[in-house]
PDB file with SEQRES, HELIX, SHEET and CRYST1 records, atoms N, CA, C and O in Angstrom:
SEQRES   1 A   80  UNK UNK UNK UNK UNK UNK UNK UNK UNK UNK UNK UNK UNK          
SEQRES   2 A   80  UNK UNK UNK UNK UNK UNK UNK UNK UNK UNK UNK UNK UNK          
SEQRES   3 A   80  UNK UNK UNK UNK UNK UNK UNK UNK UNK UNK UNK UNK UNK          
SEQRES   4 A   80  UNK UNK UNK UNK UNK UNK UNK UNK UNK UNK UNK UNK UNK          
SEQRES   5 A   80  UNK UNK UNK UNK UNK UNK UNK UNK UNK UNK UNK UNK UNK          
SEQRES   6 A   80  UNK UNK UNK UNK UNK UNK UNK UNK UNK UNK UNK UNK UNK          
SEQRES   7 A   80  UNK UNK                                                      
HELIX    1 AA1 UNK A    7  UNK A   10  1                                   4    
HELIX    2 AA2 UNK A   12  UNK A   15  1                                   4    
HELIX    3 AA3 UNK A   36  UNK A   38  5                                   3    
HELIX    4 AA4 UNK A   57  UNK A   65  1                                   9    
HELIX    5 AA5 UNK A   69  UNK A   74  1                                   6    
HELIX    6 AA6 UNK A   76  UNK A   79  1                                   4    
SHEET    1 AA1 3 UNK A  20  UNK A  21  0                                        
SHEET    2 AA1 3 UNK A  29  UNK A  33 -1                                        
SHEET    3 AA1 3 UNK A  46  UNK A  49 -1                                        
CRYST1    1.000    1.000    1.000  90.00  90.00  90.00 P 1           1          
ATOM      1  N   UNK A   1       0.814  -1.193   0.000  1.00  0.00           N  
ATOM      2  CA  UNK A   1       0.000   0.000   0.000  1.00  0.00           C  
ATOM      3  C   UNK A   1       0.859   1.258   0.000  1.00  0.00           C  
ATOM      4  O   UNK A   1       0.487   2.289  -0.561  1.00  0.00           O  
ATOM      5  N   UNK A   2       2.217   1.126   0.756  1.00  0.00           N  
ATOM      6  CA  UNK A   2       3.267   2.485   0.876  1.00  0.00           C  
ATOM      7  C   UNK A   2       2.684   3.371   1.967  1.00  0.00           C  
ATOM      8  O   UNK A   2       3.290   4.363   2.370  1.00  0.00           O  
ATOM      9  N   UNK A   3       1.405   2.967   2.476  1.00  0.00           N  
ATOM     10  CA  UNK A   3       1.753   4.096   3.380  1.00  0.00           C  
ATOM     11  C   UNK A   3       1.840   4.140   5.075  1.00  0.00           C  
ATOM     12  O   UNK A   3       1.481   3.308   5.908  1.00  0.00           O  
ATOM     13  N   UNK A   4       2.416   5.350   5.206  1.00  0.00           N  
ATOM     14  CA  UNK A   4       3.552   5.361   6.122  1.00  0.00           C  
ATOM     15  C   UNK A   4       2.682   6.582   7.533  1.00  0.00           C  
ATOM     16  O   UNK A   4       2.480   7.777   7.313  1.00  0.00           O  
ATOM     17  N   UNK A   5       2.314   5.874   8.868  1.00  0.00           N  
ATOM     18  CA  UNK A   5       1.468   6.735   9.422  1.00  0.00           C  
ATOM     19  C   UNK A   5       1.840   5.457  11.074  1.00  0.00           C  
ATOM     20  O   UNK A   5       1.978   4.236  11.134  1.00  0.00           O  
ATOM     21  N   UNK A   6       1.879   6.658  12.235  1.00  0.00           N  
ATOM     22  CA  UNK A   6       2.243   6.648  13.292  1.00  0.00           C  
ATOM     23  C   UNK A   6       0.899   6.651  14.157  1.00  0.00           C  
ATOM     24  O   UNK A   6      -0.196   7.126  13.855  1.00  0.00           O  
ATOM     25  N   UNK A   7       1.390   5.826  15.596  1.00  0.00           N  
ATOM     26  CA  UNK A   7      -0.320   5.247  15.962  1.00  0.00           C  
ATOM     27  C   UNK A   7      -1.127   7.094  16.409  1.00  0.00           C  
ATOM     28  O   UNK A   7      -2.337   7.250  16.572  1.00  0.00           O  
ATOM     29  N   UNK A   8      -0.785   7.468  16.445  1.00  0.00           N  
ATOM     30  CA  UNK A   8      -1.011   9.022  16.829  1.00  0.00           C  
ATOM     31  C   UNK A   8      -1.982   9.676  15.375  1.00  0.00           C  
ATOM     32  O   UNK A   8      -2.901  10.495  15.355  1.00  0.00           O  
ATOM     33  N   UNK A   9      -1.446   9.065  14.483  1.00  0.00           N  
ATOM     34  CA  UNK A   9      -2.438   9.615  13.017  1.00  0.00           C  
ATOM     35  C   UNK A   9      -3.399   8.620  13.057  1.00  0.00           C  
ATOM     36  O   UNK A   9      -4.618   8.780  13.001  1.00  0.00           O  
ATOM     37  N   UNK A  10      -2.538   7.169  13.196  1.00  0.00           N  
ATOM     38  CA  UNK A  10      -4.113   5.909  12.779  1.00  0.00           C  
ATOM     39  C   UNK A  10      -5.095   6.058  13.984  1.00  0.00           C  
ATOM     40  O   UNK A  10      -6.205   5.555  13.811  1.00  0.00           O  
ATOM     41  N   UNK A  11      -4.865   6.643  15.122  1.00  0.00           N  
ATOM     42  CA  UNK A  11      -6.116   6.512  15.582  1.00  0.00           C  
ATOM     43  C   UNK A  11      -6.685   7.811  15.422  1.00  0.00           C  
ATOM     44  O   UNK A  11      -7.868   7.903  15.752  1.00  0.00           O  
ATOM     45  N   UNK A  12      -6.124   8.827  14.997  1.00  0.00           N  
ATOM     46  CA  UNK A  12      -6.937  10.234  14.744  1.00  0.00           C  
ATOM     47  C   UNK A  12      -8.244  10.037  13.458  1.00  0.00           C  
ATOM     48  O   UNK A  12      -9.439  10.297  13.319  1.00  0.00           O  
ATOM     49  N   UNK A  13      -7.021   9.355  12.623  1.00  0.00           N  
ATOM     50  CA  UNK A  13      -8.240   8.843  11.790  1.00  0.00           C  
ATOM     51  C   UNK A  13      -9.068   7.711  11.887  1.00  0.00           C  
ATOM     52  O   UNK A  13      -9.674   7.222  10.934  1.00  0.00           O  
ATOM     53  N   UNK A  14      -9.087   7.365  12.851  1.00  0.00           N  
ATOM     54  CA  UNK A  14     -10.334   6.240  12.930  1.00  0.00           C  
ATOM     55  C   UNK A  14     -11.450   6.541  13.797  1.00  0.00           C  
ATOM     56  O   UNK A  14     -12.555   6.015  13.929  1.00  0.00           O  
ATOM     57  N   UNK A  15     -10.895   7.502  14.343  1.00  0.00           N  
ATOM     58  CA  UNK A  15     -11.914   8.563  15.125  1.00  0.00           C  
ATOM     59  C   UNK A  15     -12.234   9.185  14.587  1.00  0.00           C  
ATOM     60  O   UNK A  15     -13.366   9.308  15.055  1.00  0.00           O  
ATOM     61  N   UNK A  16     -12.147  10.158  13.431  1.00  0.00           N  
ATOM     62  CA  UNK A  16     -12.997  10.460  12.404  1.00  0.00           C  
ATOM     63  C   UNK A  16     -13.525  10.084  11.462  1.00  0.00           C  
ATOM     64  O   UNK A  16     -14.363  10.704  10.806  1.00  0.00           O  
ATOM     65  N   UNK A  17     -12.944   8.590  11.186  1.00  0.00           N  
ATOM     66  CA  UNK A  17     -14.292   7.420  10.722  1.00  0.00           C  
ATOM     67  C   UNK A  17     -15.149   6.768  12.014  1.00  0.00           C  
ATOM     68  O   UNK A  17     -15.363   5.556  12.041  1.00  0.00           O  
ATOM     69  N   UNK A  18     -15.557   7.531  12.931  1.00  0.00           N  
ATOM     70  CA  UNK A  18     -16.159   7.186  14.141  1.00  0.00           C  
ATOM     71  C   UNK A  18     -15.998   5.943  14.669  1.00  0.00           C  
ATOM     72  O   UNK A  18     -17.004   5.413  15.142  1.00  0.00           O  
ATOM     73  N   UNK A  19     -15.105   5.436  14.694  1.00  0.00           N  
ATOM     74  CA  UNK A  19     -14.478   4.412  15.198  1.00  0.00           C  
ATOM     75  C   UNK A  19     -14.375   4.829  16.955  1.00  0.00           C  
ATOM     76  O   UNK A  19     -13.893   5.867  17.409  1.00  0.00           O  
ATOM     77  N   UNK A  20     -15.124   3.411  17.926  1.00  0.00           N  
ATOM     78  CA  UNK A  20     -14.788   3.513  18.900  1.00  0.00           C  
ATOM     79  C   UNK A  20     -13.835   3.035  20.158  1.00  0.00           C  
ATOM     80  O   UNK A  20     -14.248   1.888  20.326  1.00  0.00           O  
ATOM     81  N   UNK A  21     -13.042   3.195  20.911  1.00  0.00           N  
ATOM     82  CA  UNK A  21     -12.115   2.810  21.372  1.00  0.00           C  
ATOM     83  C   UNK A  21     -12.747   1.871  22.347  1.00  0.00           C  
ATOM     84  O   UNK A  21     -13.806   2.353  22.749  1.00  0.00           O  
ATOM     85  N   UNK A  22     -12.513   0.837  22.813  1.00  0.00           N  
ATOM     86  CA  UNK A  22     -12.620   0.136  24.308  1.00  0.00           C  
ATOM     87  C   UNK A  22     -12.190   0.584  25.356  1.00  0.00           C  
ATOM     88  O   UNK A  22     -11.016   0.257  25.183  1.00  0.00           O  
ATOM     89  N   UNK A  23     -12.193   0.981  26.134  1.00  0.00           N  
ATOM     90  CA  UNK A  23     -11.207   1.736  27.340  1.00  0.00           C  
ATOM     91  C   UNK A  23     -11.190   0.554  28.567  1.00  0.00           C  
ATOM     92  O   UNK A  23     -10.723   0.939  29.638  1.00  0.00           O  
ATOM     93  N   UNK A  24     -11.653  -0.826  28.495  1.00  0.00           N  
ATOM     94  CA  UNK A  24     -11.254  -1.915  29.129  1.00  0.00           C  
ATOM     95  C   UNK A  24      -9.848  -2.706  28.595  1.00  0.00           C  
ATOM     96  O   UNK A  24      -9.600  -3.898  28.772  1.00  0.00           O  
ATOM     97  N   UNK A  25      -9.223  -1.975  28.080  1.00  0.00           N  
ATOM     98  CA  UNK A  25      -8.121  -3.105  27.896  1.00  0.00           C  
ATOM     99  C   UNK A  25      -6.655  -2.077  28.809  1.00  0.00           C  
ATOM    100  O   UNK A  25      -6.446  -0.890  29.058  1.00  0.00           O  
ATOM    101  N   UNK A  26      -5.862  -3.546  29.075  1.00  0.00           N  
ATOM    102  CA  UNK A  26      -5.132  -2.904  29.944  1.00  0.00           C  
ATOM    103  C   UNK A  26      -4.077  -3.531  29.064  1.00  0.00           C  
ATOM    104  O   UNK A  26      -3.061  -2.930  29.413  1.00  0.00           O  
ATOM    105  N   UNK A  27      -3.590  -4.726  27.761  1.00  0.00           N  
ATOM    106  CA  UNK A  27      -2.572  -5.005  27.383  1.00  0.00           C  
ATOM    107  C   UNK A  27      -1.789  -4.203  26.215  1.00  0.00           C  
ATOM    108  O   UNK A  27      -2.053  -3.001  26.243  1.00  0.00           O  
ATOM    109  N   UNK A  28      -1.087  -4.502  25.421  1.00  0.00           N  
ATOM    110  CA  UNK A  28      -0.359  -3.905  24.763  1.00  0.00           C  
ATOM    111  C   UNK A  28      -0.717  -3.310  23.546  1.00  0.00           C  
ATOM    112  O   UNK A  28       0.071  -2.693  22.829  1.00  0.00           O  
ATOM    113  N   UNK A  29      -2.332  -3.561  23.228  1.00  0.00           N  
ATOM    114  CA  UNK A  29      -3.046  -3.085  22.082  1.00  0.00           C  
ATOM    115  C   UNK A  29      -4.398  -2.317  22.544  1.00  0.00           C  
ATOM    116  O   UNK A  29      -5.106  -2.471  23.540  1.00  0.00           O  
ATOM    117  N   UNK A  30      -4.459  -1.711  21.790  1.00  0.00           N  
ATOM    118  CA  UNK A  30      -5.812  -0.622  22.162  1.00  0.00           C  
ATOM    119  C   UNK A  30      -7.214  -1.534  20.960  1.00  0.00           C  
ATOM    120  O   UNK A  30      -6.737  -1.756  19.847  1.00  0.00           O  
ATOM    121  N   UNK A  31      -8.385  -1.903  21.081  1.00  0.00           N  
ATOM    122  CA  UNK A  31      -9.222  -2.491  20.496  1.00  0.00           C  
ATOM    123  C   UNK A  31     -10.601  -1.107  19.845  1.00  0.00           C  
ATOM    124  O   UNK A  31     -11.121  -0.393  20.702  1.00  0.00           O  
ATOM    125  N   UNK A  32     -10.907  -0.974  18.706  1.00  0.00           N  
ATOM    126  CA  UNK A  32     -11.284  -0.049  18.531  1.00  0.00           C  
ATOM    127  C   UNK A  32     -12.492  -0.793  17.481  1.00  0.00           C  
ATOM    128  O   UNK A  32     -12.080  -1.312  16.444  1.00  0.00           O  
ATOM    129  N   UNK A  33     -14.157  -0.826  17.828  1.00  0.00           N  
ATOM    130  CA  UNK A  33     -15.085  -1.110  17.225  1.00  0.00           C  
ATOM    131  C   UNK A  33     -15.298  -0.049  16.346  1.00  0.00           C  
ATOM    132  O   UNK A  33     -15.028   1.127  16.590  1.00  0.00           O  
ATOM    133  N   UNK A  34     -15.957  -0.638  14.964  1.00  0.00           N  
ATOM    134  CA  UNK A  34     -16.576  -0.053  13.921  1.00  0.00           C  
ATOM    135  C   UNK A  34     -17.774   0.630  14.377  1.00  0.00           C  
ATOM    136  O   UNK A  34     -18.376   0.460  15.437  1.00  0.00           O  
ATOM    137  N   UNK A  35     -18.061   1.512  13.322  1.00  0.00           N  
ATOM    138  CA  UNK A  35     -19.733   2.658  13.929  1.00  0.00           C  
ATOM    139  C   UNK A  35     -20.694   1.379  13.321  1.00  0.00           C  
ATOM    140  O   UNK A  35     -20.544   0.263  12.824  1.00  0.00           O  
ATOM    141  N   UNK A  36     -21.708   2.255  13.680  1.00  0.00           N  
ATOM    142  CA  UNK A  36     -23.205   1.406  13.399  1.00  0.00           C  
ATOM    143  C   UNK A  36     -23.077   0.999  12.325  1.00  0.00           C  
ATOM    144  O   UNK A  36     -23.047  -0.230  12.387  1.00  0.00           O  
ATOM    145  N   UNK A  37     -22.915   1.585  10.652  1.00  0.00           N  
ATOM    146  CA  UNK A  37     -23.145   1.328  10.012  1.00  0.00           C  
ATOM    147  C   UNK A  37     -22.298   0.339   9.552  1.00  0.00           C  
ATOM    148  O   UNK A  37     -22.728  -0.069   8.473  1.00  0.00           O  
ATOM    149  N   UNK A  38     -21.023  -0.379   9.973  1.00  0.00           N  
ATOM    150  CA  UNK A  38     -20.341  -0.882   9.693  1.00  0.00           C  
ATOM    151  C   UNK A  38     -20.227  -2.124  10.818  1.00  0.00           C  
ATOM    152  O   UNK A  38     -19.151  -2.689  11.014  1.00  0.00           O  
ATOM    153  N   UNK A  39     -21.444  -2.483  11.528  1.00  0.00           N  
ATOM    154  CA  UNK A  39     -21.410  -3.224  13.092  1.00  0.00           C  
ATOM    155  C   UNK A  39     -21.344  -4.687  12.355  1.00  0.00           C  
ATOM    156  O   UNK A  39     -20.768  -5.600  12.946  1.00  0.00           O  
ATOM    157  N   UNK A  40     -21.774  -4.854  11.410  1.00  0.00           N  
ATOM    158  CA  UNK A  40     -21.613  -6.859  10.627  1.00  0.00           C  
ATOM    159  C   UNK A  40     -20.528  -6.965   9.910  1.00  0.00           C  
ATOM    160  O   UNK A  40     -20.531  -7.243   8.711  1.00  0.00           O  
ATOM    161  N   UNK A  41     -19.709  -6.790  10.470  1.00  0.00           N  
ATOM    162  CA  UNK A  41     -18.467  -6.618   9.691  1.00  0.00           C  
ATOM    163  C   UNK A  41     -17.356  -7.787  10.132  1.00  0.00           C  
ATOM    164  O   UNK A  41     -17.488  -8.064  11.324  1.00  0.00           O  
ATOM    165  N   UNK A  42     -16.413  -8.459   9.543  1.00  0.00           N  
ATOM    166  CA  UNK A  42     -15.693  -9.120   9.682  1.00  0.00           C  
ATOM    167  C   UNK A  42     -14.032  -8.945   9.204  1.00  0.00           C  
ATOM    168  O   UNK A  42     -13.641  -9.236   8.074  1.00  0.00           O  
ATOM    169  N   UNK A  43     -13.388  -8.556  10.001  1.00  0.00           N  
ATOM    170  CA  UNK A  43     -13.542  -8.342  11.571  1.00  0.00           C  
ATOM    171  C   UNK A  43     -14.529  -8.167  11.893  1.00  0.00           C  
ATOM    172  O   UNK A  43     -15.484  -7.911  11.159  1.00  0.00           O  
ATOM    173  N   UNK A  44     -14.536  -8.284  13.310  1.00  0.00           N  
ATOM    174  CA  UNK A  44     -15.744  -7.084  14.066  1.00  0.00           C  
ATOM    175  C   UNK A  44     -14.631  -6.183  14.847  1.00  0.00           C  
ATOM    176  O   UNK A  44     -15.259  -5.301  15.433  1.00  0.00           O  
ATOM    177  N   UNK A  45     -13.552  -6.076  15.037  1.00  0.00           N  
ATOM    178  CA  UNK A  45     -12.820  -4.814  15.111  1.00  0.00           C  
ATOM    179  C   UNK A  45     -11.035  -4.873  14.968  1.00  0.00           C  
ATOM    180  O   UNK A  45     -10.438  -5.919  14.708  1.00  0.00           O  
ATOM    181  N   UNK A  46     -10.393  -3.621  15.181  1.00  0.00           N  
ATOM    182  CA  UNK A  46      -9.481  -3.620  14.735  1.00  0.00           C  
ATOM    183  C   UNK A  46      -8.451  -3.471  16.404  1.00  0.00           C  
ATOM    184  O   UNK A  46      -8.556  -2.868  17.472  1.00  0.00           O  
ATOM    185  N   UNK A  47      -7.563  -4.367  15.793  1.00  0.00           N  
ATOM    186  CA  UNK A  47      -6.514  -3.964  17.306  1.00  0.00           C  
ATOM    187  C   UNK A  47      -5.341  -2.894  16.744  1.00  0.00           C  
ATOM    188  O   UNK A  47      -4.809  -3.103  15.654  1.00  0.00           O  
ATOM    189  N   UNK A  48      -5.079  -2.055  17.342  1.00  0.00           N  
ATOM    190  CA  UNK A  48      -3.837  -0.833  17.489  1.00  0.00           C  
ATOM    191  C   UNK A  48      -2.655  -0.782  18.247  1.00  0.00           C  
ATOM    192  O   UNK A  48      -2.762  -0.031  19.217  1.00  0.00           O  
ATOM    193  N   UNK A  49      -1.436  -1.394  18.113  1.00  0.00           N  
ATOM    194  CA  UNK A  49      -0.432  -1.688  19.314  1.00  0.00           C  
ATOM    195  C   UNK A  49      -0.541  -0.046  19.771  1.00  0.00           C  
ATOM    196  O   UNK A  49      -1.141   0.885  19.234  1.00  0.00           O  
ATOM    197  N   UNK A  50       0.226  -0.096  20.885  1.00  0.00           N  
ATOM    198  CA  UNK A  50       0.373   1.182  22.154  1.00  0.00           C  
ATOM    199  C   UNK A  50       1.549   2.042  21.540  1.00  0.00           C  
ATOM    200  O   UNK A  50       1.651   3.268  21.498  1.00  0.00           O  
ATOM    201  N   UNK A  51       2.468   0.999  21.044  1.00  0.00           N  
ATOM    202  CA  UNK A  51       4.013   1.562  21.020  1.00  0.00           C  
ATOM    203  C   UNK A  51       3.225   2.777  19.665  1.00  0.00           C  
ATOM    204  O   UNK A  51       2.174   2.750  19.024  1.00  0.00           O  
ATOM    205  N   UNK A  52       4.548   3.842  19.741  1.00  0.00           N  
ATOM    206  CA  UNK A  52       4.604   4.946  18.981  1.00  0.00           C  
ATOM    207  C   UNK A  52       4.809   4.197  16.921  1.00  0.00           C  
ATOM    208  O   UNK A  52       4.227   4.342  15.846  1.00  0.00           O  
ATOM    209  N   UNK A  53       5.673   3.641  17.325  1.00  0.00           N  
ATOM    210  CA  UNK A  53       6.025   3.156  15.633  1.00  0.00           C  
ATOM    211  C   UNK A  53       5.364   1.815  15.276  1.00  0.00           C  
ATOM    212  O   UNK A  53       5.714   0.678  15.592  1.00  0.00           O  
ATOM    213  N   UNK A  54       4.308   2.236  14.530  1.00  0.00           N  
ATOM    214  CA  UNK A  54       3.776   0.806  14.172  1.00  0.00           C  
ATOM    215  C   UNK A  54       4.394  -0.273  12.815  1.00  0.00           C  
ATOM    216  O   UNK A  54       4.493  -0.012  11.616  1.00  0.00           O  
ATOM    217  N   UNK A  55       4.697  -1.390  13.481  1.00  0.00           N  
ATOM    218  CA  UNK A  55       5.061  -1.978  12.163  1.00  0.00           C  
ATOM    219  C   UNK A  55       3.896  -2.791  11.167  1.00  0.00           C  
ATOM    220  O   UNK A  55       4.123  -3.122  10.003  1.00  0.00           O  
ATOM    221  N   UNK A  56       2.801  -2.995  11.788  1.00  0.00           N  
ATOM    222  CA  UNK A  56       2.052  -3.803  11.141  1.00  0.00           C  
ATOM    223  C   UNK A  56       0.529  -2.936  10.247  1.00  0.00           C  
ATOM    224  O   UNK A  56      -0.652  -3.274  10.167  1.00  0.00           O  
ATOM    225  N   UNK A  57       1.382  -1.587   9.634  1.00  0.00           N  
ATOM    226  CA  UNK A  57       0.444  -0.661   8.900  1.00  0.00           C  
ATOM    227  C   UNK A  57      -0.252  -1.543   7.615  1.00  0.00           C  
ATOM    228  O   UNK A  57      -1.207  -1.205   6.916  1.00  0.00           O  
ATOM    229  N   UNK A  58       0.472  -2.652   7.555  1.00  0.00           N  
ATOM    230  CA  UNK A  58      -0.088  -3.041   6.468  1.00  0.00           C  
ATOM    231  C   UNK A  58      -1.549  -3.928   6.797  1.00  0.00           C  
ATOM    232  O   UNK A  58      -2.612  -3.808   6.187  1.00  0.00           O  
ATOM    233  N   UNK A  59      -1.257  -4.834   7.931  1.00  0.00           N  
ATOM    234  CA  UNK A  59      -2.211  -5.281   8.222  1.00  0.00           C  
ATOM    235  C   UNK A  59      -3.584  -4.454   8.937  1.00  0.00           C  
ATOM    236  O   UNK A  59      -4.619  -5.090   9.136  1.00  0.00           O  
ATOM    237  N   UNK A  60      -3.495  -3.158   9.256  1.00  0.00           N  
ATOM    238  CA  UNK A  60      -4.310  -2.772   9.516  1.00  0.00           C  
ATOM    239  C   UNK A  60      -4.976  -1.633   8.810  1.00  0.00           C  
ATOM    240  O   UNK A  60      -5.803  -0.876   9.316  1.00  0.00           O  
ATOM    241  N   UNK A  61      -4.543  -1.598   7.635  1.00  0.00           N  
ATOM    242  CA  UNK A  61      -5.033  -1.353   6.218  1.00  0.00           C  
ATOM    243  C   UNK A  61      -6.105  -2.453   5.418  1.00  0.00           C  
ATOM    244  O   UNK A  61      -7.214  -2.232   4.931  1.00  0.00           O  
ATOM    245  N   UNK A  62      -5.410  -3.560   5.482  1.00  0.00           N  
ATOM    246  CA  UNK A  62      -5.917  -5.012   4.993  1.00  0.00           C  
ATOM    247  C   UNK A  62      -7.762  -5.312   6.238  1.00  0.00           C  
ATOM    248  O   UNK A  62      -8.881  -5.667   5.868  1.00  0.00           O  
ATOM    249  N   UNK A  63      -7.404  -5.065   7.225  1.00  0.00           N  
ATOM    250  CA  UNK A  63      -8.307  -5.276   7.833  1.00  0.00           C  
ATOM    251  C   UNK A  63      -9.328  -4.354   8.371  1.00  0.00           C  
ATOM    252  O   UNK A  63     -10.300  -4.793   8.986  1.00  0.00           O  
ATOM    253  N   UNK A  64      -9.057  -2.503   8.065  1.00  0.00           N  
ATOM    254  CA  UNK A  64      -9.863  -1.829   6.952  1.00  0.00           C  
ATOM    255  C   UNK A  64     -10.574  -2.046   5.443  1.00  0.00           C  
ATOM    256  O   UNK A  64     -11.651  -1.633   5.013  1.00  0.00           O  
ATOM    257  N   UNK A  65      -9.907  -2.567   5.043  1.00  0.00           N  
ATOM    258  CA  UNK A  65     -10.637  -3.069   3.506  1.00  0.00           C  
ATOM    259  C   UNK A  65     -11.418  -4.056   3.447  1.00  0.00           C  
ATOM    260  O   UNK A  65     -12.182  -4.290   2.511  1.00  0.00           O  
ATOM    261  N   UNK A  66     -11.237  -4.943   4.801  1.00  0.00           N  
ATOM    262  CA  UNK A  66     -11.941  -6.325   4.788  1.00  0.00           C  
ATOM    263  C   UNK A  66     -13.461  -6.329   5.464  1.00  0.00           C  
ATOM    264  O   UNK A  66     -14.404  -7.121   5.474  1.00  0.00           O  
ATOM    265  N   UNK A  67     -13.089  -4.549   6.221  1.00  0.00           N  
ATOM    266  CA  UNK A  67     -14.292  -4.052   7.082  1.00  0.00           C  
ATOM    267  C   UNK A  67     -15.441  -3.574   6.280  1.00  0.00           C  
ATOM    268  O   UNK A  67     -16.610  -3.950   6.371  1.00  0.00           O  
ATOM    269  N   UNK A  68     -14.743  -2.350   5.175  1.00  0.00           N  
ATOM    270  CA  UNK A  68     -15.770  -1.568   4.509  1.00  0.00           C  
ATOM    271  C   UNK A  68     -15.140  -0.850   3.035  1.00  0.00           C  
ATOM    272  O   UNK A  68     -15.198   0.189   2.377  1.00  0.00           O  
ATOM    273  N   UNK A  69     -14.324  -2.606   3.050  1.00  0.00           N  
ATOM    274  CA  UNK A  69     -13.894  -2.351   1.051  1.00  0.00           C  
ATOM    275  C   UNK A  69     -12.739  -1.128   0.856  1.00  0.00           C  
ATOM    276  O   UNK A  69     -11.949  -0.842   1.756  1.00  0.00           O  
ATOM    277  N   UNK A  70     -12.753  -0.769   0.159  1.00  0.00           N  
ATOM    278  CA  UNK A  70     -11.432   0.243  -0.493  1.00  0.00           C  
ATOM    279  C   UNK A  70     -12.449   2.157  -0.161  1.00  0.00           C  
ATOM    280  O   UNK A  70     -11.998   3.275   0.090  1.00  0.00           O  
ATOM    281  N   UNK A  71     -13.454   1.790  -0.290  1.00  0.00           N  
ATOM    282  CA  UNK A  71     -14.068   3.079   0.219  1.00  0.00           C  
ATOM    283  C   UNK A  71     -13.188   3.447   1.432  1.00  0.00           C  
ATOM    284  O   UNK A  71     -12.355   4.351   1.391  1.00  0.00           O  
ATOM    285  N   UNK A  72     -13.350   2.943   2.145  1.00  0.00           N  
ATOM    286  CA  UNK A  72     -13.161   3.036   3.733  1.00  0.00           C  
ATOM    287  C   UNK A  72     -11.937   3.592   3.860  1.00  0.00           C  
ATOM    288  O   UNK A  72     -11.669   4.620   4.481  1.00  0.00           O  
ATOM    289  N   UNK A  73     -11.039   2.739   3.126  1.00  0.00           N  
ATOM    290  CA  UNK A  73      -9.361   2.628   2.979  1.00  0.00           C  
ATOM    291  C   UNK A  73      -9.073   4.361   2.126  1.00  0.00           C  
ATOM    292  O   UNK A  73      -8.102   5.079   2.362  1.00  0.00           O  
ATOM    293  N   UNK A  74      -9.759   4.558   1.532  1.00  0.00           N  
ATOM    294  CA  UNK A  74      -9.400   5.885   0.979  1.00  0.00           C  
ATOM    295  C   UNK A  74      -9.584   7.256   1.529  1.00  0.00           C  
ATOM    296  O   UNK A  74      -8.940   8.292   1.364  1.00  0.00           O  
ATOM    297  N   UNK A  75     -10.921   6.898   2.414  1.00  0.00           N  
ATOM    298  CA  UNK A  75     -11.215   7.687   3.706  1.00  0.00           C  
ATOM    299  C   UNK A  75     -10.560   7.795   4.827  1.00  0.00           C  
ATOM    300  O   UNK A  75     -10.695   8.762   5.577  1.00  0.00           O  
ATOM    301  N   UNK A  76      -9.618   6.601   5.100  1.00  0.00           N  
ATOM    302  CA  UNK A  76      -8.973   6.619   6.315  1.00  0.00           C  
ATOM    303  C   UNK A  76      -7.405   7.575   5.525  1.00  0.00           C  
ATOM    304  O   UNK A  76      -7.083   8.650   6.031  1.00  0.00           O  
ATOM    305  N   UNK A  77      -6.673   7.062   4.428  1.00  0.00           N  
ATOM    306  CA  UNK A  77      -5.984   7.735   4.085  1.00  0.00           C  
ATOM    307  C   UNK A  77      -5.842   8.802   3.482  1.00  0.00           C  
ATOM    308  O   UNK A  77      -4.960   9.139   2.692  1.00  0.00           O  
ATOM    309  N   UNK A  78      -7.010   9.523   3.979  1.00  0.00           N  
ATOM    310  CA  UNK A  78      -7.450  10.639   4.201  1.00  0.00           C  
ATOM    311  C   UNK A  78      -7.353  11.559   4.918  1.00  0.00           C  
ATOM    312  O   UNK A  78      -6.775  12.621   4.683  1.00  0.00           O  
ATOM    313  N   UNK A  79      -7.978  11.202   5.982  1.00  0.00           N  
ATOM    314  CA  UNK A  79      -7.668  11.611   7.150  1.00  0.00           C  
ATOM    315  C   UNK A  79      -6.167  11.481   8.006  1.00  0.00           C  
ATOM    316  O   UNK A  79      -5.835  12.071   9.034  1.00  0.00           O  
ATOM    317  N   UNK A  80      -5.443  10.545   7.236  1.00  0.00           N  
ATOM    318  CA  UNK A  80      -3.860  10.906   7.974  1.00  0.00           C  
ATOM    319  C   UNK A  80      -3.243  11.916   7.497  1.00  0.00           C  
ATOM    320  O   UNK A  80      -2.144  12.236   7.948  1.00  0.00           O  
TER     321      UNK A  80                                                      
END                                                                             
């Protein structure tokens, strides 16, 4: 995909794809559910490691697209 975005942008933008955070987790990833319109989705959500430099941008691109197609994916890289 090439692109290149720090957990500080991916969750800015997933909060402006109204993406919601869990605030029960205490381990090394933050868990963040899809909005309503996107609630039958498979996934049913996306995990975010804590650390500052993410290495696994690709997979959580892949599992944006798997949520709500390439729409979604163009909206989120959007918003970074």
């Amino acid at each position: 995909m090439g692109l290149n975005f720090n957990r500080r942008q991916c969750v800015k933008a997933l909060k402006k794809l109204e993406f919601q955070k869990l605030e029960s987790r205490r381990g090394k990833h933050d868990k963040f559910i899809p909005p309503a319109s996107l609630k039958h989705s498979n996934p049913p959500f996306i995990m975010i490691p804590r650390h500052n430099n993410i290495h696994c941008q690709n997979e959580i691109v892949k599992e944006l697209a798997a949520m709500g197609g390439e729409e979604l994916v163009k909206k989120f890289q959007q918003y970074l």
